[in-house]
Jmol script that loads the backbone (N, CA, C; Angstrom):
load data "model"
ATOM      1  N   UNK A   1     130.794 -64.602  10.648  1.00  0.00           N
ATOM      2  CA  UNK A   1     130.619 -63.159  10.722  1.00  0.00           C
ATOM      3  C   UNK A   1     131.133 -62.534   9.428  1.00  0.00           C
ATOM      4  N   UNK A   2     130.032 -61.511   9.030  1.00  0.00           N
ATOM      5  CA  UNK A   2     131.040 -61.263   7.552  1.00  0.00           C
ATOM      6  C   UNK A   2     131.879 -59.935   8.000  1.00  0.00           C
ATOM      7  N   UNK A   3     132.679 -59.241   7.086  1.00  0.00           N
ATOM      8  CA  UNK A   3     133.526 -58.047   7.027  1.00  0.00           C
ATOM      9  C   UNK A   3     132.722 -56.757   7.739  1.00  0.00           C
ATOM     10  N   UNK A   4     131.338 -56.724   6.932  1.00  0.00           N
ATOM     11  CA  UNK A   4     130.790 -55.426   7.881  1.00  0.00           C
ATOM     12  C   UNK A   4     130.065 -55.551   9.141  1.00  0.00           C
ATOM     13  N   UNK A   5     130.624 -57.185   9.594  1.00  0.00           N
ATOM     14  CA  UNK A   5     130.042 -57.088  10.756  1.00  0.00           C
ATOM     15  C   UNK A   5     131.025 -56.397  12.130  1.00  0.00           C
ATOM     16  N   UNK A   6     132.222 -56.589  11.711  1.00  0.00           N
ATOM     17  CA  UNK A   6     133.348 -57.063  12.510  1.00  0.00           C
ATOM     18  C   UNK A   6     133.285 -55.272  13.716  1.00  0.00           C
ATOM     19  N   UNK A   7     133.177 -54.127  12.806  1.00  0.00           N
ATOM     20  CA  UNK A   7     133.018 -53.245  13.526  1.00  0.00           C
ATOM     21  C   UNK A   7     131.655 -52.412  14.347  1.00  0.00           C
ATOM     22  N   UNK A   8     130.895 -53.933  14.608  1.00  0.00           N
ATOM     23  CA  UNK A   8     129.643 -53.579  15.359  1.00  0.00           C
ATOM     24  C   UNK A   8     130.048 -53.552  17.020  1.00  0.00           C
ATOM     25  N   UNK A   9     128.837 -52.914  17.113  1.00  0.00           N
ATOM     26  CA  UNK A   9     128.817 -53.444  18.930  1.00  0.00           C
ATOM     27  C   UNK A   9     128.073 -54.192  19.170  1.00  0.00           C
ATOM     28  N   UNK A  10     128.053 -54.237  19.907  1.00  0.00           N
ATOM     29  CA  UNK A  10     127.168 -55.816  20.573  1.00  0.00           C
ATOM     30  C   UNK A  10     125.708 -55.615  20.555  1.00  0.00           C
ATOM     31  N   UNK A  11     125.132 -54.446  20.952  1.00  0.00           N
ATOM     32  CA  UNK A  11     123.879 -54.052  20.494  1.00  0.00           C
ATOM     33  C   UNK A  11     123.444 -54.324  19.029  1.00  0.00           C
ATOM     34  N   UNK A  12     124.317 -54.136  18.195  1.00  0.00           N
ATOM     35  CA  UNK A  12     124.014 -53.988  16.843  1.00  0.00           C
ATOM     36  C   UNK A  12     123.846 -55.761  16.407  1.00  0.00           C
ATOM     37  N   UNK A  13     125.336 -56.145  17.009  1.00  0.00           N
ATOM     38  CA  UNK A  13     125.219 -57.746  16.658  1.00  0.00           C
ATOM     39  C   UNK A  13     123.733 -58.638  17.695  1.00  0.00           C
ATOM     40  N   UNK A  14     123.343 -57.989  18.312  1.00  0.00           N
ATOM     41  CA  UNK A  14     122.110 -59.070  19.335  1.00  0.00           C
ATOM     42  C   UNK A  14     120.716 -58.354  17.981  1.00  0.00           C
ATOM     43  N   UNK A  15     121.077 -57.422  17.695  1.00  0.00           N
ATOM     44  CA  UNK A  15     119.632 -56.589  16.844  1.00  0.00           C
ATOM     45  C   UNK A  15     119.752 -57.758  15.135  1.00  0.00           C
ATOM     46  N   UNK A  16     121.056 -57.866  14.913  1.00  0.00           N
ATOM     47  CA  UNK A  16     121.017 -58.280  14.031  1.00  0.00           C
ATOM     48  C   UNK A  16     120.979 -59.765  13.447  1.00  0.00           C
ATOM     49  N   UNK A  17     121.152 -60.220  14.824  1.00  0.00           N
ATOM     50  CA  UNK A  17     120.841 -61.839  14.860  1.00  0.00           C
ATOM     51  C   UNK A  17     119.236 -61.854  15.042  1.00  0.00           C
ATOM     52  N   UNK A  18     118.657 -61.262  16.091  1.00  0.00           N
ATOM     53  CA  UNK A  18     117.009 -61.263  15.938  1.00  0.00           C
ATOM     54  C   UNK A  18     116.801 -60.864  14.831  1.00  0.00           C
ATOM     55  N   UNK A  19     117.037 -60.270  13.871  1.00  0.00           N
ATOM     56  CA  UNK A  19     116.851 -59.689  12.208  1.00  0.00           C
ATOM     57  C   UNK A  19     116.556 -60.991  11.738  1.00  0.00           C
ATOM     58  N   UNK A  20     117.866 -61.749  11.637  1.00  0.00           N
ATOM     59  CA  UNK A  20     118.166 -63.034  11.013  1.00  0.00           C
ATOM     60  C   UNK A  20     117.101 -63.955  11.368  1.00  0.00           C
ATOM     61  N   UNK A  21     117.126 -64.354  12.885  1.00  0.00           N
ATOM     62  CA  UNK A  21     116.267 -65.371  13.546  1.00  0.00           C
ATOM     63  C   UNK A  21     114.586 -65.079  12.512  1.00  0.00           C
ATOM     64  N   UNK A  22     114.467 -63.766  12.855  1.00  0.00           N
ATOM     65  CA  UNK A  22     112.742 -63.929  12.484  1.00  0.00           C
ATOM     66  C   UNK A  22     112.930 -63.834  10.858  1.00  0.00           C
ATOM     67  N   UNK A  23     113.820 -63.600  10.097  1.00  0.00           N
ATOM     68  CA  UNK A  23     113.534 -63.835   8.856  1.00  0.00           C
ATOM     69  C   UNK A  23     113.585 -65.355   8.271  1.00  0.00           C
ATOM     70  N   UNK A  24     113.550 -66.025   8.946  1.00  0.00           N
ATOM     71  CA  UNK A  24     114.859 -67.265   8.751  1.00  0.00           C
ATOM     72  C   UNK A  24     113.604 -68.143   9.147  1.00  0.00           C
ATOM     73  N   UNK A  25     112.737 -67.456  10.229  1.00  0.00           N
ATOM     74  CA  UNK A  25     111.828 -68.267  10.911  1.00  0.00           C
ATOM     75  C   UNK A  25     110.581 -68.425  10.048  1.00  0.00           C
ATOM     76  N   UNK A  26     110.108 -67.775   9.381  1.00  0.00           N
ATOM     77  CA  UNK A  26     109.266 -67.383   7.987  1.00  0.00           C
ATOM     78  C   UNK A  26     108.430 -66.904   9.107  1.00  0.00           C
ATOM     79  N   UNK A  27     108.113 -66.650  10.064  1.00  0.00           N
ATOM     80  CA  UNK A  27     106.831 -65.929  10.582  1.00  0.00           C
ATOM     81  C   UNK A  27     106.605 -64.517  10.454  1.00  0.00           C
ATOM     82  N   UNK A  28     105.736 -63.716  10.841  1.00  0.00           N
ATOM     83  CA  UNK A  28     105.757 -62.469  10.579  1.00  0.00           C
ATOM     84  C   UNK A  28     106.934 -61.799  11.485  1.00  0.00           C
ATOM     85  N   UNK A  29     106.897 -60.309  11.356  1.00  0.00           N
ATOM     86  CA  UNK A  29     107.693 -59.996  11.896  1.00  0.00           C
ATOM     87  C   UNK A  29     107.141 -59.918  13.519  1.00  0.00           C
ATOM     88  N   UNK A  30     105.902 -59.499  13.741  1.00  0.00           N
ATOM     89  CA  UNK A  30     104.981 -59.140  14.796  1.00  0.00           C
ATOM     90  C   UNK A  30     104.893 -60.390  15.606  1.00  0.00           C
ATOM     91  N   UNK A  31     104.456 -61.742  14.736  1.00  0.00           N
ATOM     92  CA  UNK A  31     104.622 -63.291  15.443  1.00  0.00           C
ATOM     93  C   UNK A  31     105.340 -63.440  16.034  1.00  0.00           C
ATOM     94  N   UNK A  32     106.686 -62.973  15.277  1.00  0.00           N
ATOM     95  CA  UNK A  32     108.414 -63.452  16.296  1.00  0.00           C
ATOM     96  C   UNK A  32     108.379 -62.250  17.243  1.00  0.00           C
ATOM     97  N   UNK A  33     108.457 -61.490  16.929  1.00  0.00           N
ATOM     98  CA  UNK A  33     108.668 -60.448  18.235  1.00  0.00           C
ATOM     99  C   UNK A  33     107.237 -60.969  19.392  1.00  0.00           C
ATOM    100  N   UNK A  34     106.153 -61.284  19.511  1.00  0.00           N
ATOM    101  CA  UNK A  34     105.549 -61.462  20.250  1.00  0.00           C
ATOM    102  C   UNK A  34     106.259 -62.843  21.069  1.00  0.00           C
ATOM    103  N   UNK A  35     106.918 -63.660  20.096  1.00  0.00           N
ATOM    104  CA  UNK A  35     107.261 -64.922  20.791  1.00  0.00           C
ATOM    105  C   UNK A  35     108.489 -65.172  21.251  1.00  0.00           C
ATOM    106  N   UNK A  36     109.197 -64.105  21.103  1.00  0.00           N
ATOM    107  CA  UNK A  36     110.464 -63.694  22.008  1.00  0.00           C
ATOM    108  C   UNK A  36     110.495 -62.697  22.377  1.00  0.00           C
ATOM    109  N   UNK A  37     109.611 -62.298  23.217  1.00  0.00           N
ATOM    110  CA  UNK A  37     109.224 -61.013  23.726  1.00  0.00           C
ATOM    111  C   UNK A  37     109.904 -59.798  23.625  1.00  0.00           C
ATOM    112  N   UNK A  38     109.836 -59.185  22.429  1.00  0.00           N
ATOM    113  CA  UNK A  38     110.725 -58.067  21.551  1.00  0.00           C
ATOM    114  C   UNK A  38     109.622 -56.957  21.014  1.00  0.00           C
ATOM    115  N   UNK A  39     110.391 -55.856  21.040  1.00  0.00           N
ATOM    116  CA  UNK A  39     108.901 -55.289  20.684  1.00  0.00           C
ATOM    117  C   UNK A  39     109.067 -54.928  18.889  1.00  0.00           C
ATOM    118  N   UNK A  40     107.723 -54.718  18.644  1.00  0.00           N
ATOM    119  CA  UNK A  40     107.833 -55.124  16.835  1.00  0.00           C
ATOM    120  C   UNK A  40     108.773 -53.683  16.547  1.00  0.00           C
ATOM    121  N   UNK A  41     108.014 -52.601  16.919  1.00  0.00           N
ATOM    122  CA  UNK A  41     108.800 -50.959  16.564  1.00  0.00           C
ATOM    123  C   UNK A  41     110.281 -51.028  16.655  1.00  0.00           C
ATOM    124  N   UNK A  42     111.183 -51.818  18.167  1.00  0.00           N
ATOM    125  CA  UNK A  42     112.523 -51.991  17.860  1.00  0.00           C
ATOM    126  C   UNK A  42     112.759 -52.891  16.939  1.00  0.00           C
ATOM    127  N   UNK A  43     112.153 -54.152  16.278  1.00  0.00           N
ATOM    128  CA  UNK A  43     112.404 -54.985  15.349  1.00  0.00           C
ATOM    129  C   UNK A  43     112.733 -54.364  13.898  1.00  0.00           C
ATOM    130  N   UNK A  44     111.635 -53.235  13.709  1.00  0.00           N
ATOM    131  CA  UNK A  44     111.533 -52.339  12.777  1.00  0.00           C
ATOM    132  C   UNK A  44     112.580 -51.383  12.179  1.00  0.00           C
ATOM    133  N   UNK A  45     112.898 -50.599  13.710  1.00  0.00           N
ATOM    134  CA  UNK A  45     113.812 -49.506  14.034  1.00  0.00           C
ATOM    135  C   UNK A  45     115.373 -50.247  13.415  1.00  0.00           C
ATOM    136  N   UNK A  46     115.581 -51.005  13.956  1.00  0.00           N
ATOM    137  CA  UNK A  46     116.860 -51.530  14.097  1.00  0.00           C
ATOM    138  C   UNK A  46     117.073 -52.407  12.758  1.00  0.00           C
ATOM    139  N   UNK A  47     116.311 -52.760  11.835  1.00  0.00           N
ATOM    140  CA  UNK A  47     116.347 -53.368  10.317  1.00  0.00           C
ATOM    141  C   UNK A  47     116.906 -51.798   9.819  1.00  0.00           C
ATOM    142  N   UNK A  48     115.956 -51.087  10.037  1.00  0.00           N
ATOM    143  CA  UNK A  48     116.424 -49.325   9.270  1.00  0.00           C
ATOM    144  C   UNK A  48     117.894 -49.068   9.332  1.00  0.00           C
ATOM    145  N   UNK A  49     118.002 -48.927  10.275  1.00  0.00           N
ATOM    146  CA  UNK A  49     119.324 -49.030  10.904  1.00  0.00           C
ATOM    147  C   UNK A  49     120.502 -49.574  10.596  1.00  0.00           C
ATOM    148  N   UNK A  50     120.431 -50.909  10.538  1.00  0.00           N
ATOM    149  CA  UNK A  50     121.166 -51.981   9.968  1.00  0.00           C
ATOM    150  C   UNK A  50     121.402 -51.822   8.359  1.00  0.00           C
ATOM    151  N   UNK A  51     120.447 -51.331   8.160  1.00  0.00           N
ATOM    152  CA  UNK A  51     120.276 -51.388   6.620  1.00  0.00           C
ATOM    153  C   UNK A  51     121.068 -50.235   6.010  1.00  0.00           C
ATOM    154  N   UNK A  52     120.800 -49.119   6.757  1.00  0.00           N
ATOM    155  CA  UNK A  52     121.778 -47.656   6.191  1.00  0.00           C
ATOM    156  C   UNK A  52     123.099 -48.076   6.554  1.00  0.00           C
ATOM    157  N   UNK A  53     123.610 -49.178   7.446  1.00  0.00           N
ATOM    158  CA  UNK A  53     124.853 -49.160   7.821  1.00  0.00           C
ATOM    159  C   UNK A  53     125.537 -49.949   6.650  1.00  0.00           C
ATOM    160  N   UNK A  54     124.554 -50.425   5.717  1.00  0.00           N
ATOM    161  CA  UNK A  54     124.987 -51.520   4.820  1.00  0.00           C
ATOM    162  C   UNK A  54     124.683 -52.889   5.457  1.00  0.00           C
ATOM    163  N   UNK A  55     124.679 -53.194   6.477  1.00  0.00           N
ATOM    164  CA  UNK A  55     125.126 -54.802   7.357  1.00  0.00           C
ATOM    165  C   UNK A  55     124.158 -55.987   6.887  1.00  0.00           C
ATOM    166  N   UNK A  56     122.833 -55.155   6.821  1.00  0.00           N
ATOM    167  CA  UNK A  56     121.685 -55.897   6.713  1.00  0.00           C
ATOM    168  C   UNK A  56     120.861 -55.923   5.824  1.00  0.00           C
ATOM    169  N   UNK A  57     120.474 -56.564   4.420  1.00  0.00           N
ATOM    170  CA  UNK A  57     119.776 -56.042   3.730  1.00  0.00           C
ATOM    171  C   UNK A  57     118.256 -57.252   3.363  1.00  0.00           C
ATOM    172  N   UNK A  58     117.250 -56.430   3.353  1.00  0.00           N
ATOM    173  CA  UNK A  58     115.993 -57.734   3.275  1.00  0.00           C
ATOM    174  C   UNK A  58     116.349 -58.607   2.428  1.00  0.00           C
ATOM    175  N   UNK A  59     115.678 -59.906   2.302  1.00  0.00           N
ATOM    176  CA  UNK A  59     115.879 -60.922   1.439  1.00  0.00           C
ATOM    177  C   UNK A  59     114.900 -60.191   0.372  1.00  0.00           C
ATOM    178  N   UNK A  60     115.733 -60.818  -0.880  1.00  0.00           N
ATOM    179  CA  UNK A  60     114.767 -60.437  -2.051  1.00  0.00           C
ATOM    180  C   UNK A  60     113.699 -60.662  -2.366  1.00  0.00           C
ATOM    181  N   UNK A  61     112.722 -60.296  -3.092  1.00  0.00           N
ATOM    182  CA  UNK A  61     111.206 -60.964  -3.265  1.00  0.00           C
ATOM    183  C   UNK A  61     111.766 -61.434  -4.377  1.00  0.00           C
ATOM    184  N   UNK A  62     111.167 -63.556  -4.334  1.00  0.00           N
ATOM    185  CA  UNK A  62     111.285 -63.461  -5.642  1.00  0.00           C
ATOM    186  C   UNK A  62     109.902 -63.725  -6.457  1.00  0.00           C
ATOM    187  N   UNK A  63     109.924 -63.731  -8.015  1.00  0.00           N
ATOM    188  CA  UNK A  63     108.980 -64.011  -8.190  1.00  0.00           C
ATOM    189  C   UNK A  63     108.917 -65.109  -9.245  1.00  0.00           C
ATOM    190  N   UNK A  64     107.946 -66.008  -9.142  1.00  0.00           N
ATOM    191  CA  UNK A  64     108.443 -67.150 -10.138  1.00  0.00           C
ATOM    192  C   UNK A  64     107.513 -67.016 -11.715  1.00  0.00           C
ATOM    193  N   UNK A  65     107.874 -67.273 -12.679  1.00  0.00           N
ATOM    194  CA  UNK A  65     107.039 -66.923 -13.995  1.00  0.00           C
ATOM    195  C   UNK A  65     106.064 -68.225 -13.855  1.00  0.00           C
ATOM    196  N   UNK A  66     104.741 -67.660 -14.349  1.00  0.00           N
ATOM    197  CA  UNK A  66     103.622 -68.451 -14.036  1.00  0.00           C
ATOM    198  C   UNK A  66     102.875 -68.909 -15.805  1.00  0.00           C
ATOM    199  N   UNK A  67     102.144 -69.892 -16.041  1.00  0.00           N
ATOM    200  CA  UNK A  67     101.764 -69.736 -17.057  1.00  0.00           C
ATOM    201  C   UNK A  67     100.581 -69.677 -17.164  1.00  0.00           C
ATOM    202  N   UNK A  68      99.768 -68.505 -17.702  1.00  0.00           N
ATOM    203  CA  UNK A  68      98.033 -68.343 -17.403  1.00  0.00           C
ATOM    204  C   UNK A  68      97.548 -69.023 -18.390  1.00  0.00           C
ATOM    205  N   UNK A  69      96.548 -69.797 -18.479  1.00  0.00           N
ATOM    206  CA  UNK A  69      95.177 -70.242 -19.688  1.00  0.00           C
ATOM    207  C   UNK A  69      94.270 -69.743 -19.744  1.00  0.00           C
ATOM    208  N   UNK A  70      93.468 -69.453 -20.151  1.00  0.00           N
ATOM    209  CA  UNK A  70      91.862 -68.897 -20.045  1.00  0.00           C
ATOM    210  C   UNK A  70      91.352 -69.873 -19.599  1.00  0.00           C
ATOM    211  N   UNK A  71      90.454 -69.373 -18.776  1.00  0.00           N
ATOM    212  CA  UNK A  71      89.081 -70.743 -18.264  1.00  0.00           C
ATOM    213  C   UNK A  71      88.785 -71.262 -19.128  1.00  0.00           C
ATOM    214  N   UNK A  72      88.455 -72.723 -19.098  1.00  0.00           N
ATOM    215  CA  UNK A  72      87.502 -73.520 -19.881  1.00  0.00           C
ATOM    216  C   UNK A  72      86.192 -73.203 -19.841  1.00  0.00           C
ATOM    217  N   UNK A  73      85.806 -72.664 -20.798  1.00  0.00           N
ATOM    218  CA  UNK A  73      84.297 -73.086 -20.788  1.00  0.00           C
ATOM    219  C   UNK A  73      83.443 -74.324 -20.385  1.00  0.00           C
ATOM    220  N   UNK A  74      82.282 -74.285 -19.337  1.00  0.00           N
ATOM    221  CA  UNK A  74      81.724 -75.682 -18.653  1.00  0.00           C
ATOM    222  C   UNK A  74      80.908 -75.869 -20.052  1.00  0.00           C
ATOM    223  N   UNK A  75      80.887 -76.754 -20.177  1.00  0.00           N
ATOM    224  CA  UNK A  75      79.782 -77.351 -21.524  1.00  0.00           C
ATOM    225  C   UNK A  75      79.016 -78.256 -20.143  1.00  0.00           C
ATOM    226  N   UNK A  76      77.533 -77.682 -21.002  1.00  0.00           N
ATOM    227  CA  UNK A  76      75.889 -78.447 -19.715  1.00  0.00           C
ATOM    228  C   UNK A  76      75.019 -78.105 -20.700  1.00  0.00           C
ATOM    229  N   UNK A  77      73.797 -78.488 -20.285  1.00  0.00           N
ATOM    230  CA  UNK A  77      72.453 -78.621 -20.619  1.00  0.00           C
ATOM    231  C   UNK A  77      71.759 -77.365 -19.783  1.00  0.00           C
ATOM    232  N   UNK A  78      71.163 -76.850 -20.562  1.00  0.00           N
ATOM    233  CA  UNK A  78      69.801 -75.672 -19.687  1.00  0.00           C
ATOM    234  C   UNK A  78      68.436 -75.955 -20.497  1.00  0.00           C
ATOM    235  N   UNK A  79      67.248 -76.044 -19.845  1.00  0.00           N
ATOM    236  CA  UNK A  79      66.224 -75.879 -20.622  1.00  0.00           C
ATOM    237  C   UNK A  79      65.369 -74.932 -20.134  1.00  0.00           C
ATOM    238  N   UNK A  80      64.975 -73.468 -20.500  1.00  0.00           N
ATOM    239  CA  UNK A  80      64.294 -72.617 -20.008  1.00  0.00           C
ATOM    240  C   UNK A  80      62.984 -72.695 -20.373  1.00  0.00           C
ATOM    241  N   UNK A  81      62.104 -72.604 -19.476  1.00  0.00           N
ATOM    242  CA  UNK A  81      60.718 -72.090 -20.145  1.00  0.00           C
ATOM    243  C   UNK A  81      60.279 -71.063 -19.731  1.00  0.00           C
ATOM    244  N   UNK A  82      60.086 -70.196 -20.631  1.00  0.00           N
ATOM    245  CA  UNK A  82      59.371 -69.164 -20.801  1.00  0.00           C
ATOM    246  C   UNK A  82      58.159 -68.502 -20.089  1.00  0.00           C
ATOM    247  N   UNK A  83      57.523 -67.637 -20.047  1.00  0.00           N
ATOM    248  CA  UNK A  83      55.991 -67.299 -19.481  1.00  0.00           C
ATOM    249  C   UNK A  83      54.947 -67.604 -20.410  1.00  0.00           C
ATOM    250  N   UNK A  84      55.784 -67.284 -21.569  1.00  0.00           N
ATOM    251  CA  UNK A  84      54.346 -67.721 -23.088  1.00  0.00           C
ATOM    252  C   UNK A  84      54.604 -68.947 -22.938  1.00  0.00           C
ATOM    253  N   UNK A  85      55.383 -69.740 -22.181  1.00  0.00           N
ATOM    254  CA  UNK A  85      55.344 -71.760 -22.770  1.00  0.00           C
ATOM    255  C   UNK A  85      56.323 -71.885 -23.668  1.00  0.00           C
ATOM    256  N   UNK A  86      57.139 -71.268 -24.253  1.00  0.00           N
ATOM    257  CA  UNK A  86      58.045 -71.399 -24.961  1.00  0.00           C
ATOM    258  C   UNK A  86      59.241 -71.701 -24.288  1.00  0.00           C
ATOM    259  N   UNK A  87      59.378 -72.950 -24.782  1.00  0.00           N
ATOM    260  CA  UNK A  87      61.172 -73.884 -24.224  1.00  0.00           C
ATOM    261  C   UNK A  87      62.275 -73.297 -25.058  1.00  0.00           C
ATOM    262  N   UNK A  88      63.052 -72.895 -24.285  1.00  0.00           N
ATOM    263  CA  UNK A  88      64.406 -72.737 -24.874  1.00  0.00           C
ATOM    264  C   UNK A  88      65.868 -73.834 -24.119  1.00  0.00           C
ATOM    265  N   UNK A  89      66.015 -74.481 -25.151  1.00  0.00           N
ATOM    266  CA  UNK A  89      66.895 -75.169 -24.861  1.00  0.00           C
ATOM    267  C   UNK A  89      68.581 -74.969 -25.025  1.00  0.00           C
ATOM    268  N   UNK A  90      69.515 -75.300 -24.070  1.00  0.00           N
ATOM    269  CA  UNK A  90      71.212 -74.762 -24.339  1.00  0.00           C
ATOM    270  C   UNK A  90      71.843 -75.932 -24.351  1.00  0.00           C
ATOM    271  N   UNK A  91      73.036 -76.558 -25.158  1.00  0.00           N
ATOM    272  CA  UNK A  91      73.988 -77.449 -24.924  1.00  0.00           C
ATOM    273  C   UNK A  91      74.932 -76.934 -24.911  1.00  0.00           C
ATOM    274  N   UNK A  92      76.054 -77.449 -24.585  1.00  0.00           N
ATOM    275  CA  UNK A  92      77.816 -77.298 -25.236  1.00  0.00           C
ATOM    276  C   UNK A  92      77.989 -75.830 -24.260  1.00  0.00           C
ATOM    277  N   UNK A  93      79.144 -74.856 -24.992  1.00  0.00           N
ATOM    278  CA  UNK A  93      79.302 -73.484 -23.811  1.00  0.00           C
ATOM    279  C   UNK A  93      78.497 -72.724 -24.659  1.00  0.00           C
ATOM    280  N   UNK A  94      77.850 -71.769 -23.322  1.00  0.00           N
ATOM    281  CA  UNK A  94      77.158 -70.677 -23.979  1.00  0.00           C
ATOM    282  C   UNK A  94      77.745 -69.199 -23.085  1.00  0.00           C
ATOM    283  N   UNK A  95      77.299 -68.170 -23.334  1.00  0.00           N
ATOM    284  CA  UNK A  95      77.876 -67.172 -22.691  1.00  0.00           C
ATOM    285  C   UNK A  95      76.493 -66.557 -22.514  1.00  0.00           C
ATOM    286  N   UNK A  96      76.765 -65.329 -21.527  1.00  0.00           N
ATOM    287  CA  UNK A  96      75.732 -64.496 -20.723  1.00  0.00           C
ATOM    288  C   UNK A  96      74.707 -63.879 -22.212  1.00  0.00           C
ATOM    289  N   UNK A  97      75.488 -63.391 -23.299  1.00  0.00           N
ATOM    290  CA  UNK A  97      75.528 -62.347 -24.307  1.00  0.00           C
ATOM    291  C   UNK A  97      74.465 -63.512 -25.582  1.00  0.00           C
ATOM    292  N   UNK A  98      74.911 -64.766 -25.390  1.00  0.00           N
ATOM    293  CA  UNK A  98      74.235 -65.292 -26.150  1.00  0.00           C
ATOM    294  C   UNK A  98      72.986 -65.636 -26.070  1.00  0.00           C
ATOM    295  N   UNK A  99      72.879 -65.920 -24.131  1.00  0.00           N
ATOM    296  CA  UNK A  99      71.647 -66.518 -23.698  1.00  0.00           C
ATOM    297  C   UNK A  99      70.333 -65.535 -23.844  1.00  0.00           C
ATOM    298  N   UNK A 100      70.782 -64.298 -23.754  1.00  0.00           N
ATOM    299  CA  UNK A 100      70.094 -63.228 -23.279  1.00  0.00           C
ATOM    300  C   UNK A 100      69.384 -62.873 -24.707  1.00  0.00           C
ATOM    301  N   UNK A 101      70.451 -63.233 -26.083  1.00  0.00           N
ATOM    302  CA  UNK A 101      69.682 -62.875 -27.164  1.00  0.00           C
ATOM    303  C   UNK A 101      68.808 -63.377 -27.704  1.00  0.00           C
ATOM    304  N   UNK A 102      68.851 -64.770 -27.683  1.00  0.00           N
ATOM    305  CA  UNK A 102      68.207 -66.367 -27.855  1.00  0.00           C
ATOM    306  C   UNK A 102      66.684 -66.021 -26.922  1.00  0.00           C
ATOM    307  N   UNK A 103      66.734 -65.796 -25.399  1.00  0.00           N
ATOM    308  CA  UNK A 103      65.597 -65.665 -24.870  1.00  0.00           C
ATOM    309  C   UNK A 103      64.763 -64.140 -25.164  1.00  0.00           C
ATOM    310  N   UNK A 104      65.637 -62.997 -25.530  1.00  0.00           N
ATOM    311  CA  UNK A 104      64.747 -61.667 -25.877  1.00  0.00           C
ATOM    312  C   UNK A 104      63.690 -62.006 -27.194  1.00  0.00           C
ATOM    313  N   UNK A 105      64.687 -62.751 -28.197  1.00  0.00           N
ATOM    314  CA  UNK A 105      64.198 -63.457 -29.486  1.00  0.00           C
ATOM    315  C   UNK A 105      62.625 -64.386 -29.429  1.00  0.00           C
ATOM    316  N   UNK A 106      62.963 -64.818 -28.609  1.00  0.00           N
ATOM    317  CA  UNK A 106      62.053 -65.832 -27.957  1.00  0.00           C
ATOM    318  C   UNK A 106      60.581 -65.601 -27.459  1.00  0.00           C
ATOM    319  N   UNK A 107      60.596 -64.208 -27.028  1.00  0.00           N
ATOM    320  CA  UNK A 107      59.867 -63.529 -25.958  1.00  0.00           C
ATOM    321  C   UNK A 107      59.421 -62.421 -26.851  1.00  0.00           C
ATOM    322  N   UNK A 108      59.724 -62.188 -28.018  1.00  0.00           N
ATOM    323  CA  UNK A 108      59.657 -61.286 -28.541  1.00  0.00           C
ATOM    324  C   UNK A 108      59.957 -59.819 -28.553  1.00  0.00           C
ATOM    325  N   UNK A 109      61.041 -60.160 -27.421  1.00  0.00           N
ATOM    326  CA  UNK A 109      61.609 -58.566 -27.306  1.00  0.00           C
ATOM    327  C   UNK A 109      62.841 -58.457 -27.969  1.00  0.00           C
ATOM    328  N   UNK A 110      62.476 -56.881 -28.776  1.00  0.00           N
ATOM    329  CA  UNK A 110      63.993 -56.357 -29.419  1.00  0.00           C
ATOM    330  C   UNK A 110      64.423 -55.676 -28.796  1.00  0.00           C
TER     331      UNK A 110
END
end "model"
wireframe off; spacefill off
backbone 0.3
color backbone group
């Protein structure tokens, strides 16, 4: 029991062990209260509560540092044909911006 527990009542200490239990339990808060038949609003009520008294405070979020890459480009093969019969062929990466200029070119549209 720590120091600011010592001047609870017993209400406060049964509210604040279910606090504990469902945080502890990793389920939601709504899961545990459904599965110890508690209702979620007093689960709610009574964290508030606890919390202005000092006694109880949420666990921290933590967050862990991540390291991003850019996507790889897929390197493939495309071979388009055209309506005039004209093949256009792609290897290695290509992008939306390139394909589109290659086939307007192609087609004869500027």
């Amino acid at each position: 029991m720590l120091d600011g527990e010592l001047g609870l009542s017993a209400k406060q200490r049964y509210w604040l062990e279910r606090i504990r239990d469902c945080e502890e339990s990793g389920q939601t808060t709504k899961s545990y209260a459904e599965a110890h038949s508690l209702s979620v609003k007093s689960l709610y009520r009574w964290r508030k509560r606890l919390a202005q008294c000092g006694v109880w405070s949420p666990q921290a979020v933590r967050f862990e540092r991540v390291q991003w890459s850019p996507p790889q480009p897929i390197s493939c093969e495309w071979r388009i044909t055209l309506p005039n019969g004209v093949q256009v062929e792609f290897s290695g990466s290509v992008d939306g911006a390139e394909v589109s200029a290659v086939l307007c070119a192609a087609m004869g549209v500027r």
